[in-house]
Structure formats: structure tokens, C-alpha cells
MARSE-812315 format. One record per atom (N, C-alpha, C, CB): residue in three letters; x, y, z. Coordinates in steps of 0.1 Angstrom, whole numbers, plus 2048, in hexadecimal, padded with zeros to 3 digits. Glycine has a CB too. Layout:
N
AlaXYZ;...
! end
This chain:
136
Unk0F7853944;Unk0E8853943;Unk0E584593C;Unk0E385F93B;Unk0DA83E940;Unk0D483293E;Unk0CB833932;Unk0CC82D94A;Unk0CC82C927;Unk0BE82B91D;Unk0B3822921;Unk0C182490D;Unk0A582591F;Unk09D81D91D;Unk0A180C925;Unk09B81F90E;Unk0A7808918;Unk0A77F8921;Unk0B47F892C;Unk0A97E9914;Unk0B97FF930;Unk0BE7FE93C;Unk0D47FE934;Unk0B57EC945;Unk0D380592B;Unk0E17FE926;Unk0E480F929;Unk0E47F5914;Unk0F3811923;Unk0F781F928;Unk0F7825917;Unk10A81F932;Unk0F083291A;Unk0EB83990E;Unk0F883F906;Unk0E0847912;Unk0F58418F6;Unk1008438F1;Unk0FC84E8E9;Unk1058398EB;Unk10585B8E9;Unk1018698E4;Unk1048668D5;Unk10C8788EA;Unk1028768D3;Unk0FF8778C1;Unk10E8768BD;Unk0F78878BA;Unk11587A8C3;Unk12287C8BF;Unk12986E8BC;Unk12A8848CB;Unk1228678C5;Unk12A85A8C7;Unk12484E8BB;Unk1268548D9;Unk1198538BA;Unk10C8518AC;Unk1148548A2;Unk0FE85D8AA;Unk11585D89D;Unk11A862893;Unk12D86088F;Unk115870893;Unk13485F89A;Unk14185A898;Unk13E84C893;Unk14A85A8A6;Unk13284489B;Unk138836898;Unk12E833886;Unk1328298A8;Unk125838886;Unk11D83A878;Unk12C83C86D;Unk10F84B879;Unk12D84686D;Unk13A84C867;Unk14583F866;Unk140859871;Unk14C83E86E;Unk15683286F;Unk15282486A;Unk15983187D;Unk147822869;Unk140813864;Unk13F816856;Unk13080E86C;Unk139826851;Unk13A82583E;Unk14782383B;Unk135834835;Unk15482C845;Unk15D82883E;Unk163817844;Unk16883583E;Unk15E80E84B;Unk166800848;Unk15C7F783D;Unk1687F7858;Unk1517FD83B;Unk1497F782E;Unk1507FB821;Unk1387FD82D;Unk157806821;Unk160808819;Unk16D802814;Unk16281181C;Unk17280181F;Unk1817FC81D;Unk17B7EB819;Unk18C7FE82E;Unk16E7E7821;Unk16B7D981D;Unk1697D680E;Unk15F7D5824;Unk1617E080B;Unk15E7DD7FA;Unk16C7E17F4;Unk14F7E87F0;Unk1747E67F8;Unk1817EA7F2;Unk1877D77F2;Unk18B7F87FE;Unk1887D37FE;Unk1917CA802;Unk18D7BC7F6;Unk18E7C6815;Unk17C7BA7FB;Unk1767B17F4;Unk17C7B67E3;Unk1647B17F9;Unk17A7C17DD;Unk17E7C77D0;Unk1887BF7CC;Unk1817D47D0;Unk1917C37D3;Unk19D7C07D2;Unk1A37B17CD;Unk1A07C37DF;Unk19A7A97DC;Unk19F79A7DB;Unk19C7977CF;Unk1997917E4;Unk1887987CB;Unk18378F7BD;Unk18C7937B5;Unk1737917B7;Unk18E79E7AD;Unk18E7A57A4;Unk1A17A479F;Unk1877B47A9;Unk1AB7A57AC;Unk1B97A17A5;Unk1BC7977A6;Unk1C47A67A9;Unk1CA7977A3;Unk1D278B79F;Unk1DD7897A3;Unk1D3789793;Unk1DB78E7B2;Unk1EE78D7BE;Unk1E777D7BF;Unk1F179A7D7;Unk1F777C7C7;Unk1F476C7CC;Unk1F176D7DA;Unk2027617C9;Unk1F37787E3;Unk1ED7747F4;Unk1E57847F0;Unk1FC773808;Unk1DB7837FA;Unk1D878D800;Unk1D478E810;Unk1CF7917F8;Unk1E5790816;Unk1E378F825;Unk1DD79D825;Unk1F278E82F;Unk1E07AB823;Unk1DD7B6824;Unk1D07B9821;Unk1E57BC81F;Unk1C87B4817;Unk1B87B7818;Unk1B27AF823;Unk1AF7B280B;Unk1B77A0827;Unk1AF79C833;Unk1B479F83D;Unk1AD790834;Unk1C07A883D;Unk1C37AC84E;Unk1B47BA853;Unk1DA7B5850;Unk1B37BF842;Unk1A87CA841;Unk1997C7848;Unk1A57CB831;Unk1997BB840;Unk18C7B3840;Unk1897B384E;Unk18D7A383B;Unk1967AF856;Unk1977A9866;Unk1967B7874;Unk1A97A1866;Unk19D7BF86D;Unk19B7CA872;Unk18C7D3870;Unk1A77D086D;Unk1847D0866;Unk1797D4866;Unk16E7CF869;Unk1777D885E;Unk16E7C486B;Unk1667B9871;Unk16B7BB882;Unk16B7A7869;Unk1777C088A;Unk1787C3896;Unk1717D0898;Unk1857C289A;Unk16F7D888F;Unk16A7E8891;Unk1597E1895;Unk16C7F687E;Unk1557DA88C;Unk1487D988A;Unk1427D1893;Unk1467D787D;Unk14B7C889A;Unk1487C18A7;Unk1497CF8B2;Unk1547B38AC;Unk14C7D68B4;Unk1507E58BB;Unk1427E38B8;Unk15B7F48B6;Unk13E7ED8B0;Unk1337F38AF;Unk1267EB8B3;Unk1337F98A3;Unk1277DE8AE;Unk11D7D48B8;Unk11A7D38C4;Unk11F7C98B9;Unk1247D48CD;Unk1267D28D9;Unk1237E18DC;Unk1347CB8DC;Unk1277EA8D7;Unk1257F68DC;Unk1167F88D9;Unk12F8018D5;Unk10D7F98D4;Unk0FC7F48CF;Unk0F87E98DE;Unk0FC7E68BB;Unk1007E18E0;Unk0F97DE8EB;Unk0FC7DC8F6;Unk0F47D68E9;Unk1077E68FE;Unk1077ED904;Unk1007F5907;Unk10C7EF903;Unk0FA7FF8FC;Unk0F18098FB;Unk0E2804900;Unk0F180D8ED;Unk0E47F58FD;Unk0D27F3902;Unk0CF7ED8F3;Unk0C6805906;Unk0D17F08E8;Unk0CE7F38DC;Unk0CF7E08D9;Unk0D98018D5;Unk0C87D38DE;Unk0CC7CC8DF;Unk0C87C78D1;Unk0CA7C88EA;Unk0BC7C58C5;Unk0BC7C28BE;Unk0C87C88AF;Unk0B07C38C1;Unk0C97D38B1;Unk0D67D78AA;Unk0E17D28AC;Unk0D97E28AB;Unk0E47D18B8;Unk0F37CC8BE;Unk0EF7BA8BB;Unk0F77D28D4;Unk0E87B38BE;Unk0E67A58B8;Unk0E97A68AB;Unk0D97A08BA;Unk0E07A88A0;Unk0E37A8891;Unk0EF7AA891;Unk0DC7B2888;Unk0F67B5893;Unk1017BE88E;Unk1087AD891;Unk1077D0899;Unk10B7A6899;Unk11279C8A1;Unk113794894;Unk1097968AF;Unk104790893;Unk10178888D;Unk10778687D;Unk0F478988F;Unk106793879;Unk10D79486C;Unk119797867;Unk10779B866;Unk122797877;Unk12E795876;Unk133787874;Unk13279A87F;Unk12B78587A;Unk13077387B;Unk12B76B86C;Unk12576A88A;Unk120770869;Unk11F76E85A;Unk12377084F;Unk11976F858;Unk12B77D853;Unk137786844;Unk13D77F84B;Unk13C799840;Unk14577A858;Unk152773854;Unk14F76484E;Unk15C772862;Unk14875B857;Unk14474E849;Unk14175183F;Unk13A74584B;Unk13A75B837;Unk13B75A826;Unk14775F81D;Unk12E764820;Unk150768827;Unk15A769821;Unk16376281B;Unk15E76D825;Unk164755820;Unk16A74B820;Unk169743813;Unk16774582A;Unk15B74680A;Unk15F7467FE;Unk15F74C7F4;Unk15D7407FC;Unk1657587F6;Unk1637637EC;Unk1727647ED;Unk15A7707F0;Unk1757637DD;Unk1857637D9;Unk1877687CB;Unk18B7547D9;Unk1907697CA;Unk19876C7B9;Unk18F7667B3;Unk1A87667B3;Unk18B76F7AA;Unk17F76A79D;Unk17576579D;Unk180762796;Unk1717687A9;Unk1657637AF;Unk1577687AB;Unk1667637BD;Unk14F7657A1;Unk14276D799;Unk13676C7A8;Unk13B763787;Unk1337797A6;Unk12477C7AB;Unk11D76F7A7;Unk11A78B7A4;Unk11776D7B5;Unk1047637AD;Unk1027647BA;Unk10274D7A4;Unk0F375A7B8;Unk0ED7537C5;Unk0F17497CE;Unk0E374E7C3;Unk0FD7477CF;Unk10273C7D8;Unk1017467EA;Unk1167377D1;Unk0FD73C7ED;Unk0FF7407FE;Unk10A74A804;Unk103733806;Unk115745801;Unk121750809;Unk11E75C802;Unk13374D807;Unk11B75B7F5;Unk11D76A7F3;Unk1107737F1;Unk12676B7E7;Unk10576C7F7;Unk0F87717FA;Unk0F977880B;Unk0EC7647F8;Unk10276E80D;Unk10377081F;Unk10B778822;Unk107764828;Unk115781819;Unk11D788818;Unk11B796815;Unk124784812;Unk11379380C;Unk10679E806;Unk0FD7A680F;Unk0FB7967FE;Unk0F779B817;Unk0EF7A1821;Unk0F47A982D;Unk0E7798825;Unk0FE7A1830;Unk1077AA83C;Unk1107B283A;Unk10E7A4845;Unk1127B682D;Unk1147C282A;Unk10C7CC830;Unk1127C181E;Unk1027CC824;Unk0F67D2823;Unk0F37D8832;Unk0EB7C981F;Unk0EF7CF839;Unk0EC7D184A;Unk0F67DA84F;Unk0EC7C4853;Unk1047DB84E;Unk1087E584D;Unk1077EF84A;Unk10C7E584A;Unk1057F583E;Unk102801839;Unk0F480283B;Unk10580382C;Unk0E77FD83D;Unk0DE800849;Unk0E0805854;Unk0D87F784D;Unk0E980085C;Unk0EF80186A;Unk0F480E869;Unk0FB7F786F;Unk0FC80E860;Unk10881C85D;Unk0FE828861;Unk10F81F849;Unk0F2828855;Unk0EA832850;Unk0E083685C;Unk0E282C843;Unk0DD82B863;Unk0D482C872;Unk0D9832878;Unk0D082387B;Unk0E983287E;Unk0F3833888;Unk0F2847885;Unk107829884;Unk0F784A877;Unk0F5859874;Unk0E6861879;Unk0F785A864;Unk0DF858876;Unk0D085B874;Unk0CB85E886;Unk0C684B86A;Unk0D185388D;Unk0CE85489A;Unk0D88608A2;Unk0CF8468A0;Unk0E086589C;Unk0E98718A1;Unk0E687E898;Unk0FA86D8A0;Unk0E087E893;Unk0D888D88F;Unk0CC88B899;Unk0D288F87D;Unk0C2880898;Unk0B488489D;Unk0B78858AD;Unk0A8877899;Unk0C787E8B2;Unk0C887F8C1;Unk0D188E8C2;Unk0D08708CA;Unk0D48958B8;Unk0D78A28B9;Unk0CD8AC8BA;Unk0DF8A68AF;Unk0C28A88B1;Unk0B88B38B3;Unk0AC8B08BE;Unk0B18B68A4;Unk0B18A58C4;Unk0AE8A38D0;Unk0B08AA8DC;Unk0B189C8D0;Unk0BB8AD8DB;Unk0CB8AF8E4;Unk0C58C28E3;Unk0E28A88D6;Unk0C28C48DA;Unk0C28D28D7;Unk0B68DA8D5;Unk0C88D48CE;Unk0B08D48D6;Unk09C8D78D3;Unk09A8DE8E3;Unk08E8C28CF;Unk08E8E98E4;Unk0928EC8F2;Unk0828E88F9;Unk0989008F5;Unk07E8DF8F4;Unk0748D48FC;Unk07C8C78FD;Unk0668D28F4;Unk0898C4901;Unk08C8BA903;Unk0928B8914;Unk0958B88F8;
! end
């Protein structure tokens, strides 16, 4: 079945798996990022293989947004991948919070994330009681 702008529609199930799966790589992210500022190893291949692997989920779910049609979500979503990976780049061991750019720009695409996350759930209940309402 086709949405609105012509992309192929995406059920609640599929809503809510990917809602679900994006809180938990915002998870493992603030875990990873935790990790890096805060100890005192000398590599951390294993938080950025994390980093890398959740930043590939979260291109998924872009692409899967606009597929759907859903083209302004699936842009941003794009967009703020590409921007959490350039600000990461300077966020390191001991690295204090402020207003410097990367880590405002790191901040925000976060954030847009867990927007995204929270919409993704939000749009798989309202398309369940859609799904199930008997004027639909």
C-alpha cells in the first residue's frame, strides 16, 4: 500500500519496532560517548565500533522514513547523522561540556533522535488505533 506522497506505507508494528530500537542505540550512544569522556583506557576501538554501528541503524531508519514518503523526517534524520558524525570528532577523554560547536552539534542530533524515537512510538499507537477503530 502507497502513503500519501507516493512512498510505500509503513505499519505500526514496523513504527514501533523501529521507535523502540532507536531509544535503545541513543542508549548504547550515551553509554559509548560516557564512556570515552569520562575514562582513562588508552584506545577505545569498541565504543566507536558502537558509535559506528549506531549511526548505521540510524541511517536505516532514515532511509526507511523516506521510503515511506515521510521525506522531511528521513532528510533531517540524514542530516543529523552526518552532523553527530563531524562533531564527534571532537569529543574525547576529558573533554568538559560548553558552547563550542561540536558539542552543540552533537547535542542537537542527539536530541532529534529522541524526538524521532518518541514520534516513531507515537505514530504506531495512533496508526494502531487507526488500524482498529471500526470507522477506519
Amino acid at each position: 500500500m502507497k502513503g500519501e506522497s507516493g512512498g510505500r506505507r509503513i505499519g505500526a508494528t514496523q513504527y514501533l519496532a523501529s521507535g523502540l530500537a532507536t531509544f535503545a542505540a541513543l542508549l548504547l550512544i550515551f553509554a559509548a560517548f560516557d564512556d570515552i569522556t569520562t575514562d582513562n583506557a588508552t584506545t577505545f576501538r569498541t565504543e566507536y565500533a558502537l558509535l559506528l554501528a549506531c549511526a548505521g541503524w540510524l541511517i536505516f531508519v532514515a532511509v526507511r522514513l523516506l521510503r515511506a514518503g515521510h521525506q522531511l523526517l528521513g532528510r533531517a534524520s540524514l542530516l543529523a547523522v552526518a552532523a553527530g558524525v563531524w562533531a564527534q570528532r571532537a569529543i574525547g577523554p576529558g573533554i568538559v561540556p560548553g558552547f563550542w560547536a561540536e558539542y552543540v552539534v552533537a547535542t542537537a542530533a542527539y536530541l532529534w533522535f529522541v524526538a524521532l524515537a518518541i514520534s516513531l512510538v507515537w505514530l504506531a499507537r495512533r496508526w494502531r488505533a487507526h488500524e482498529t477503530s471500526p470507522f477506519a
